[in-house]
VOGU-3710 file (C-alpha; in Angstrom, 3 decimals, decimal comma):
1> xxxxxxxxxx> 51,777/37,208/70,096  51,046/35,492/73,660  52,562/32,607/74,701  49,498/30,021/75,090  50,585/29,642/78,734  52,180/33,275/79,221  50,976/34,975/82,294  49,688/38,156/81,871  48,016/40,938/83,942  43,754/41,763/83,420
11> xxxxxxxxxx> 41,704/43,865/84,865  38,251/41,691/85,000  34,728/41,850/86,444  34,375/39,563/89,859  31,683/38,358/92,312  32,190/38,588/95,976  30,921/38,762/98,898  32,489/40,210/102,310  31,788/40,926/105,679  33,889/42,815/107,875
21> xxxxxxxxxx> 35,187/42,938/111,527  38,348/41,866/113,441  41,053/41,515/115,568  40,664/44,693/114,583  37,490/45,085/116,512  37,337/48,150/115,115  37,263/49,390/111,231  36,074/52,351/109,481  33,340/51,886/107,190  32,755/52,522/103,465
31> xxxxxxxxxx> 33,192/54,736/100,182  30,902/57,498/99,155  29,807/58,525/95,798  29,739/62,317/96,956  32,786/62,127/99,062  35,855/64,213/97,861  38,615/62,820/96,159  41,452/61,971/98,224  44,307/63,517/96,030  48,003/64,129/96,638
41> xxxxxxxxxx> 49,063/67,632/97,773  52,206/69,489/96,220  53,931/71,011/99,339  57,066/71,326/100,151  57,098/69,292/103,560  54,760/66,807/102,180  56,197/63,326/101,483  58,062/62,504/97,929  57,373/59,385/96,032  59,828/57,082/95,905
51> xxxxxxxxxx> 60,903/54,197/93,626  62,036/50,903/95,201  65,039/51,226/93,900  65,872/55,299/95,192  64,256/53,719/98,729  67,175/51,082/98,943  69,671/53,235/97,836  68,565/55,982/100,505  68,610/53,406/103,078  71,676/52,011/102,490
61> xxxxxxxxxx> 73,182/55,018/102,683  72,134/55,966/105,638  73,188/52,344/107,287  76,619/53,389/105,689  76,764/56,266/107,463  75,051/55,375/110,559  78,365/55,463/113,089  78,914/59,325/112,156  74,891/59,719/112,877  75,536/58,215/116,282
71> xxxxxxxxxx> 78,454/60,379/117,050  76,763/63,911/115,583  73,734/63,275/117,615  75,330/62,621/120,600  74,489/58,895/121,204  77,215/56,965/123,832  80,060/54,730/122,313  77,860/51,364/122,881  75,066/52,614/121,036  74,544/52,224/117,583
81> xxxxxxxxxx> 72,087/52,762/114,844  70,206/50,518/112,168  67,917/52,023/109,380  64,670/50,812/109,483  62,821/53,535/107,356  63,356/56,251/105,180  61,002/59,438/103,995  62,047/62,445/101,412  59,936/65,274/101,683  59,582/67,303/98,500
91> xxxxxxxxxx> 62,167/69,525/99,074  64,589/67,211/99,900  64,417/66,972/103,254  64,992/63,317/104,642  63,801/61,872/107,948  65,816/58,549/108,596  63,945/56,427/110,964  66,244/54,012/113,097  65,974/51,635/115,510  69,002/51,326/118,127
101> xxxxxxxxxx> 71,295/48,758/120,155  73,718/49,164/123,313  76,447/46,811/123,373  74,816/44,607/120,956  71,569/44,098/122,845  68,224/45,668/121,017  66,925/48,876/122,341  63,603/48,596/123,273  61,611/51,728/123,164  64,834/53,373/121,527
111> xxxxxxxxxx> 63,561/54,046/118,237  64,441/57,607/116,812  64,180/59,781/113,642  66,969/62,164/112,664  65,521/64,733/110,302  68,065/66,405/107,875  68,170/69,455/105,702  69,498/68,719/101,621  72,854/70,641/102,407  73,081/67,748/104,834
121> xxxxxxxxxx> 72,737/69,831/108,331  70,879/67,657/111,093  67,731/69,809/112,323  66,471/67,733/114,732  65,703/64,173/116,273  63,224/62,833/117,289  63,097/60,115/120,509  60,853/57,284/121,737  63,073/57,747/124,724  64,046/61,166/126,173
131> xxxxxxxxxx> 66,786/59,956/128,767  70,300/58,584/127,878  70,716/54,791/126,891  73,125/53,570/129,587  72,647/50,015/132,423  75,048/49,282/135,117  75,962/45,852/133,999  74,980/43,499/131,336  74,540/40,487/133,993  71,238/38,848/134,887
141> xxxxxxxxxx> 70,372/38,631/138,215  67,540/36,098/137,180  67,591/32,989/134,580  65,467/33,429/131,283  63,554/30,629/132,489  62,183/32,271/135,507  61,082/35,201/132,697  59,760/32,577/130,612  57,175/31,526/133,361  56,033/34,672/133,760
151> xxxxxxxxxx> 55,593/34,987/130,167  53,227/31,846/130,007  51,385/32,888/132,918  50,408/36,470/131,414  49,738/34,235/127,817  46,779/32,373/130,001  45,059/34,740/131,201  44,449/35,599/127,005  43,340/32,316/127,059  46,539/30,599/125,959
161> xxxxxxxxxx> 47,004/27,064/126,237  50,712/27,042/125,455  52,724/25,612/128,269  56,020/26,996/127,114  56,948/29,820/125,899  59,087/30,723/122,332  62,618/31,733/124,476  63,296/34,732/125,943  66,462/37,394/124,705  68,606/39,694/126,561
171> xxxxxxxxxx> 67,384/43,395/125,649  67,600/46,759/126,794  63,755/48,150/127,999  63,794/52,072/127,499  60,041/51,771/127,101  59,682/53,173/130,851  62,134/56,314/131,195  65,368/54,608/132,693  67,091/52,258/130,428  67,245/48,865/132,043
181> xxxxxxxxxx> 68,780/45,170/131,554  65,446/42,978/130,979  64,287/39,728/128,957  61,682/40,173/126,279  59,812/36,839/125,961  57,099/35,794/123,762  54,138/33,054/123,790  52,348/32,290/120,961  49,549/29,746/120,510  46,007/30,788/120,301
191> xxxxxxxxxx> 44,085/33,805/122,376  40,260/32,818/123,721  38,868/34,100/120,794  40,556/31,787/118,589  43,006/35,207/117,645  46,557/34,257/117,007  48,789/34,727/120,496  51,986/36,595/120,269  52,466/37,981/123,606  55,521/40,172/124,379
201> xxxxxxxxxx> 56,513/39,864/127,871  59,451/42,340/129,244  60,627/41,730/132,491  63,629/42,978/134,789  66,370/41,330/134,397  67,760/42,386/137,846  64,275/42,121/140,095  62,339/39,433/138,009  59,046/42,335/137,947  57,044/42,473/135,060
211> xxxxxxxxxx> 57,909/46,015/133,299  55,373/45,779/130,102  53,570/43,504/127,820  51,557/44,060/124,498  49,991/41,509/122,069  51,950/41,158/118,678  48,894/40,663/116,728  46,980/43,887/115,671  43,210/42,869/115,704  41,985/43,317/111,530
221> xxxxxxxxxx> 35,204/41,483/88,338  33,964/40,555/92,329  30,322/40,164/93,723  31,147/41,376/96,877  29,233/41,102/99,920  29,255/44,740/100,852  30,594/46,568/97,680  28,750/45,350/94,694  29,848/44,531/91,448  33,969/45,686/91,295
231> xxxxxxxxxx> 36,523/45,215/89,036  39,209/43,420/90,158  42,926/42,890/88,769  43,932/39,077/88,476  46,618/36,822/86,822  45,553/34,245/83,825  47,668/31,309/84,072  47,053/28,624/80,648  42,992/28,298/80,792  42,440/29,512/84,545
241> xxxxxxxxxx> 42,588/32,713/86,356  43,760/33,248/89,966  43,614/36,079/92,400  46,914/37,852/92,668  47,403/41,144/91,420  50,373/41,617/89,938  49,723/45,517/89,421  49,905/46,156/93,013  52,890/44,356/94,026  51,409/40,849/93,556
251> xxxxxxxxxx> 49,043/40,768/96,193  47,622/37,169/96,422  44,209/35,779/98,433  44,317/32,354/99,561  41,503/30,010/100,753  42,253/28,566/104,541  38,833/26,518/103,954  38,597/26,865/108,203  42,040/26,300/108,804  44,315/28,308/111,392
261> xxxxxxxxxx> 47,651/27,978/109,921  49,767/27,985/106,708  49,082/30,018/103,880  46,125/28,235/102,407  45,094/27,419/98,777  45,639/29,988/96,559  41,895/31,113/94,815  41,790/29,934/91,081  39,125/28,956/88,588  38,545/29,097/84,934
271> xxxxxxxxxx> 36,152/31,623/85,242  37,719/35,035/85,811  33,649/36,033/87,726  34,610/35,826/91,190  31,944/34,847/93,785  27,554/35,843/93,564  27,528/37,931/96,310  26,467/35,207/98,903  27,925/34,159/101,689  27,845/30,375/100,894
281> xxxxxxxxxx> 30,076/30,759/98,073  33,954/30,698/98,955  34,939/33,128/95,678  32,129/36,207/97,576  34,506/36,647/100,876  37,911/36,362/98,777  36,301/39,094/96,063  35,792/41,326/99,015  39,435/40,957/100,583  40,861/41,485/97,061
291> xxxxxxxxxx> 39,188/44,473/96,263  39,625/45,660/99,841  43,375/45,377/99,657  43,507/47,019/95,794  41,365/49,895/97,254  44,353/50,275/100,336  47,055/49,823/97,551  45,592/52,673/95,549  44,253/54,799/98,441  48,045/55,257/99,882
301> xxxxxxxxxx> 49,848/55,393/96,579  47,161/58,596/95,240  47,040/59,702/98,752  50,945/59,871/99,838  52,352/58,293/97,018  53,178/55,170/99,083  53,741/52,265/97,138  52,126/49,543/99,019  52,492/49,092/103,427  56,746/48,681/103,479
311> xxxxxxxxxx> 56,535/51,221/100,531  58,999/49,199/99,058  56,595/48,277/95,824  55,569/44,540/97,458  52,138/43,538/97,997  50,992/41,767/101,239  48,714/38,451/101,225  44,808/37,686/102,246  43,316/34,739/103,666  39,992/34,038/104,275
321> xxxxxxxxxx> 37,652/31,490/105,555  39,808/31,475/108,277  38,831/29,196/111,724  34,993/28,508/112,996  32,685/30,797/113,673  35,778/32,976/113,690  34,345/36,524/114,973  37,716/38,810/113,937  40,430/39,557/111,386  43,878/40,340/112,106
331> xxxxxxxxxx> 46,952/42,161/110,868  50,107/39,912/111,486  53,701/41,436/110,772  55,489/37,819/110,943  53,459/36,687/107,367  52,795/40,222/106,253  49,072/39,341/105,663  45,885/40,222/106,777  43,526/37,258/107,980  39,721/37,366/107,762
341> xxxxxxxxxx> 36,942/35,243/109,988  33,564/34,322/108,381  32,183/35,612/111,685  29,238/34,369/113,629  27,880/30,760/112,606  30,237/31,468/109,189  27,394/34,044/108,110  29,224/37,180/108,332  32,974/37,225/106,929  34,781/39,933/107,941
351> xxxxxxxxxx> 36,062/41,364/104,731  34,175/44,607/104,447  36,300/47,951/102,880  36,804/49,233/105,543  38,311/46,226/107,834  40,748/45,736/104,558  41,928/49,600/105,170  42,199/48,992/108,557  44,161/46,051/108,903  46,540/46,628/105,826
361> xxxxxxxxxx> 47,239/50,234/108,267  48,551/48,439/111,274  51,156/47,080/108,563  51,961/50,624/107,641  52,059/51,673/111,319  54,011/48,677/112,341  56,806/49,656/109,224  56,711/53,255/110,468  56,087/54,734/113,978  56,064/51,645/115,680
371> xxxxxxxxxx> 53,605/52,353/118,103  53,621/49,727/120,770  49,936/48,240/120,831  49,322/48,813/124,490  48,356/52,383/126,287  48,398/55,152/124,996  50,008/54,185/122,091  47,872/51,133/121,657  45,251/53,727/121,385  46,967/56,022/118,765
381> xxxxxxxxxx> 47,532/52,459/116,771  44,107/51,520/116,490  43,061/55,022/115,797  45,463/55,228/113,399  43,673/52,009/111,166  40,449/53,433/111,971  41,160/57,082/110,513  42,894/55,334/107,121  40,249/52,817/107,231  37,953/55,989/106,690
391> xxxxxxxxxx> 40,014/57,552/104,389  40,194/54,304/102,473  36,621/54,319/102,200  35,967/57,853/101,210  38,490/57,046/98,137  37,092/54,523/97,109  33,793/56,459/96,144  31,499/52,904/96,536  27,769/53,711/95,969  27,086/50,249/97,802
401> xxxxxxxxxx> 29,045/51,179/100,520  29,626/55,142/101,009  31,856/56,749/103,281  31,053/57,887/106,407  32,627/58,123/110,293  30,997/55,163/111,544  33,118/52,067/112,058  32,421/48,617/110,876  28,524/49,672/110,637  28,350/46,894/107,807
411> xxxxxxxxxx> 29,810/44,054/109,608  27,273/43,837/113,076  29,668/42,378/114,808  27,835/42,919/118,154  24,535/40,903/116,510  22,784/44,423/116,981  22,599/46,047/113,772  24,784/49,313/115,151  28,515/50,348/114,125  31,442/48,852/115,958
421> xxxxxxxxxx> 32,396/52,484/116,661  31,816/56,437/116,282  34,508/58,456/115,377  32,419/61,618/115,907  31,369/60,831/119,939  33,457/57,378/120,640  31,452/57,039/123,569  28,030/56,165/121,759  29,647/52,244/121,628  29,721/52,271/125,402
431> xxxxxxxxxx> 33,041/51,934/126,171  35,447/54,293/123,987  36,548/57,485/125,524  35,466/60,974/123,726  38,701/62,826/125,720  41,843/62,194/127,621  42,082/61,976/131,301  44,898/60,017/133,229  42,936/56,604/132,916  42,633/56,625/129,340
441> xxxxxxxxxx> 46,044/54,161/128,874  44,222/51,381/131,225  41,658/50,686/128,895  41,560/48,369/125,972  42,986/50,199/123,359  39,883/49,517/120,564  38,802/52,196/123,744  41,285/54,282/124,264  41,597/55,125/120,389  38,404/56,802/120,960
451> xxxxxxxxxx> 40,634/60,226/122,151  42,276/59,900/118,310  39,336/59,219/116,346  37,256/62,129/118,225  40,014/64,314/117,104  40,763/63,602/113,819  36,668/63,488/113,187  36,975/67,175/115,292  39,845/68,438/112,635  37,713/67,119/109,189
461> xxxxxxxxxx> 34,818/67,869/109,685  34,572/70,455/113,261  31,965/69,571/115,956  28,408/70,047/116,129  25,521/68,658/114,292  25,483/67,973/110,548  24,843/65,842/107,924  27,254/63,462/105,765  26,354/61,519/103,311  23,247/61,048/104,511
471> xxxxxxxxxx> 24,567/60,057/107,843  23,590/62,139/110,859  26,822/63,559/113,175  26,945/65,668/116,957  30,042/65,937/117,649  30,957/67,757/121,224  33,994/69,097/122,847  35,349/68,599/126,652  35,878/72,534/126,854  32,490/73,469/124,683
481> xxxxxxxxxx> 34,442/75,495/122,515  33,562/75,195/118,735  36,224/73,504/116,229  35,691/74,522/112,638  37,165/71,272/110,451  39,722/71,934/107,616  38,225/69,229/105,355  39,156/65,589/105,381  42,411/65,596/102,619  44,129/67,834/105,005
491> xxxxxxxxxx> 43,482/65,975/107,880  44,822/62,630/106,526  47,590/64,434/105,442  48,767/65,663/108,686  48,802/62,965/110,364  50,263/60,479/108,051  53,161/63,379/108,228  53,166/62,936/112,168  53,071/59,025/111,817  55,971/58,758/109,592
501> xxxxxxxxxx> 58,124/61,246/110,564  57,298/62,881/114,304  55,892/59,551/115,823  57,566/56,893/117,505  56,926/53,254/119,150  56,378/55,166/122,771  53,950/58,336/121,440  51,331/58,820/124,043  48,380/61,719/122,905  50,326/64,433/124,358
511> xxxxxxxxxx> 53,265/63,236/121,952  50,812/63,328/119,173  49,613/66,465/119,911  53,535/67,904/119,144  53,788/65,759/116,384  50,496/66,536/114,520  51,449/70,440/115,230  54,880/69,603/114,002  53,535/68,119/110,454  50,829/70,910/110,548
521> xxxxxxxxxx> 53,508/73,096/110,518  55,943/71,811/108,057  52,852/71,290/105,424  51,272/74,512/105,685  52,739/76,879/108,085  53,005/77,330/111,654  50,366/80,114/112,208  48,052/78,578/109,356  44,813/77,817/109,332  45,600/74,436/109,456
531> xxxxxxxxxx> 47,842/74,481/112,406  45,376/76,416/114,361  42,620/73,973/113,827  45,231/71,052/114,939  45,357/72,895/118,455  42,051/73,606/118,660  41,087/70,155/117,834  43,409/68,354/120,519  42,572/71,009/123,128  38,563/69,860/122,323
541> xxxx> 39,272/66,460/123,141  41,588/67,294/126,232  44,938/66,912/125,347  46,768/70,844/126,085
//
């Protein structure tokens, strides 16, 4: 018998509603109800599922044995090695992401996997930085302050009102090619947007020039706004109910009622209906963001049996309601949330399916690759959320909301009724890039992710004109050549392979190109079908 105030798990009927965009600016859109299941594969290359408890173990042994890694690889006697992620491939094979330090100073751009065999035989590592790890002296030839400045004058131009900035730390910057001595600083405050600062300044330690920079924040039963009538998983406490799932790692959603900081109210009632499906009640946006982030959950645990964004079993944490007229929602690795805006005039929250997928990815990119949100790789990090937003939408087979390549169609973010981006020809939003040329890093990277999402649109479904789910598709290619798609599952596959294993903080699209061949490869063969289409694909949108 129950306890009259046990706590105990049920799966209930809510009310929500949701809007979507965010510091995202950019999210895939929907579910389908005649999409394909996204199911887990059974090759040999293809990730195992791990319990918390073999992840730790794993880990810890490879921290334990991290000196002897240094030495077989061939890393210098002031470098070493700390685990920061661990995969097992079904056949045993483990790929031991680390990140690195010289002389007790963090490695910047130093990040490397070391993939190894089950008889324990290294076959290969893989670098963010090619060239050895090695600076003249460990002096400063300019005071932190002086970096500092710099720092806060970068922050304003964002929009940044802060005055100082959070300290600056001695580091190594490999980022470039040639290891150097250099400060990283960071500013926080608030962007002009109303977006959460965190800018990461890295500048010379010996000249005082500005090397690189890239924002910290990753711009993002229930009657939901844009899903319907869900079911969603909540926690009865005595007579009341509250929204934390304790089947998927005990994701909570919290109420910031217009607030910009702290953690908010947690959302409890004694009704266990959540929200009407309007936007004036607070329960609608907060059914949305709870179903968005059980959808994720589910999507990578069926998918790549990842359990939850650190796959270490732990849920992350919503808020919504969050600021004025807030027109965004964010990923943000310091509270391991995701943070919603109700959008223009607090009509539109951001909490759509497909924002949830995307924002809840930059967590899984950010515990992963790395890839540093500026450039090229800022590009491949957007394009990353915006290809599992997708997939998260496909999976979750929503007639209200149905899967498709568009992102954040549901959301209007621009006030004119048309998607925040195409995935099929980028370039329909006006400013995203169908194909690579040397320019493509200068661009925003919402823009420069256009490259990414052409592909993997190019490798699902091929180019040319067709019909999905009732949406229309013409997808060209920069050489004309025709690209014949291997089907969606596949394509997700390969490159969560590449991003957890082959990619690193500095991949640029040519380093995506090996490392999507690479996982290609591994999963089905290196003159498969499969591979093939990967080449084809990248070579369509420019990158040989």
């Amino acid at each position: 018998m129950t306890p009259r105030y046990a706590r105990h798990q049920r799966t209930t009927l809510a009310v929500a509603t949701a809007v979507a965009a965010g510091a995202l600016l950019s999210t895939a859109l929907t579910t389908t109800a005649t999409a394909q299941p996204t199911g887990k594969i059974h090759l040999a290359a293809a990730p195992a599922g791990l319990s918390a408890a073999a992840r730790t173990t794993l880990i810890q042994k490879a921290q334990a044995d991290a000196a002897a890694t240094a030495q077989r690889i061939g890393l210098g006697a002031k470098e070493k090695l700390v685990v920061k992620d661990v995969v097992r491939d079904v056949d045993g094979t483990v790929h031991t992401r680390y990140e690195r330090t010289y002389a007790g100073l963090p490695v910047l751009g130093g990040d490397l996997v070391v993939h190894t065999a089950t008889s324990g035989r290294t076959e290969g590592v893989t670098k963010a930085a090619k060239s050895a790890i090695k600076v003249a002296s460990l002096t400063p030839q300019i005071s932190a302050a002086k970096a500092e400045r710099q720092a806060v004058s970068a922050a304003r131009t964002l929009g940044s009102a802060k005055t100082t900035a959070d300290g600056a730390r001695k580091v190594i910057w490999a980022g470039s090619g040639k290891a150097v001595l250099a400060y990283e600083t960071i500013v926080g405050g608030l962007q002009d947007d109303g977006t959460p600062n965190q800018l990461h300044v890295i500048t010379d330690a010996a000249s005082g020039k500005k090397l690189f920079e890239y924002q910290g924040i990753e711009t993002g039963v229930g009657n939901t706004h844009y899903s319907g009538k869900v079911d969603l998983t909540t926690t009865q406490s005595g007579s009341s109910y509250d929204l934390t799932d304790g089947s998927r790692g005990g994701h909570k959603t919290y109420n910031l009622d217009h607030g910009s900081s702290g953690t908010g109210a947690l959302f409890s009632q004694p009704s266990d209906t959540w929200g009407d499906g309007a936007v004036s009640n607070a329960a609608t946006a907060a059914a949305d963001a709870a179903y968005g982030a059980q959808e994720t959950w589910d999507f990578y645990k069926k998918a790549f049996d990842r359990s939850g964004i650190k796959n270490d079993s732990v849920g992350a944490y919503s808020r919504v309601h969050y600021g004025n007229s807030y027109v965004n929602a964010f990923w943000d690795d310091k509270c391991f949330c995701m943070t919603y805006g109700d959008g223009s005039g607090d009509s539109n929250p951001l909490t759509s399916l497909d924002v949830a997928g995307h924002e809840m990815s930059h967590g899984v990119t950010s515990n992963t690759a790395g890839l540093e949100y500026s450039g090229e790789s800022g590009g491949l990090n957007e394009a990353t959320s915006d290809i599992f937003g997708t997939g998260v939408e496909f999976y979750a087979n929503n007639s209200s909301d149905v899967g498709d390549y568009l992102v954040g169609e549901k959301i209007n973010i621009n006030g004119d009724g048309k998607p925040l981006r195409y995935m099929d020809k980028p370039s329909k939003d006006g400013g995203s890039a169908d194909s690579w040329s040397s320019s493509v890093g200068d661009l925003d990277v919402h823009n420069s992710s256009g490259v990414a999402n052409h592909f993997f649109y190019l490798l699902a479904e091929g180019s040319g004109a067709k019909t999905i789910n009732g949406v229309s598709y013409d997808s060209p290619t920069s050489d004309g050549s025709t690209v014949t798609g291997i089907g969606r599952d596949k394509a997700l596959q390969i490159w969560y392979k590449a991003l957890t294993t082959y990619f690193t903080s500095t991949t640029d699209y040519a380093g995506a190109r090996t490392g999507t061949l690479k996982a290609a490869a591994d999963l089905y063969g290196a003159d498969s079908t499969e591979s093939k289409a990967v080449a084809a694909a990248w070579s369509a949108v420019n990158v040989n």
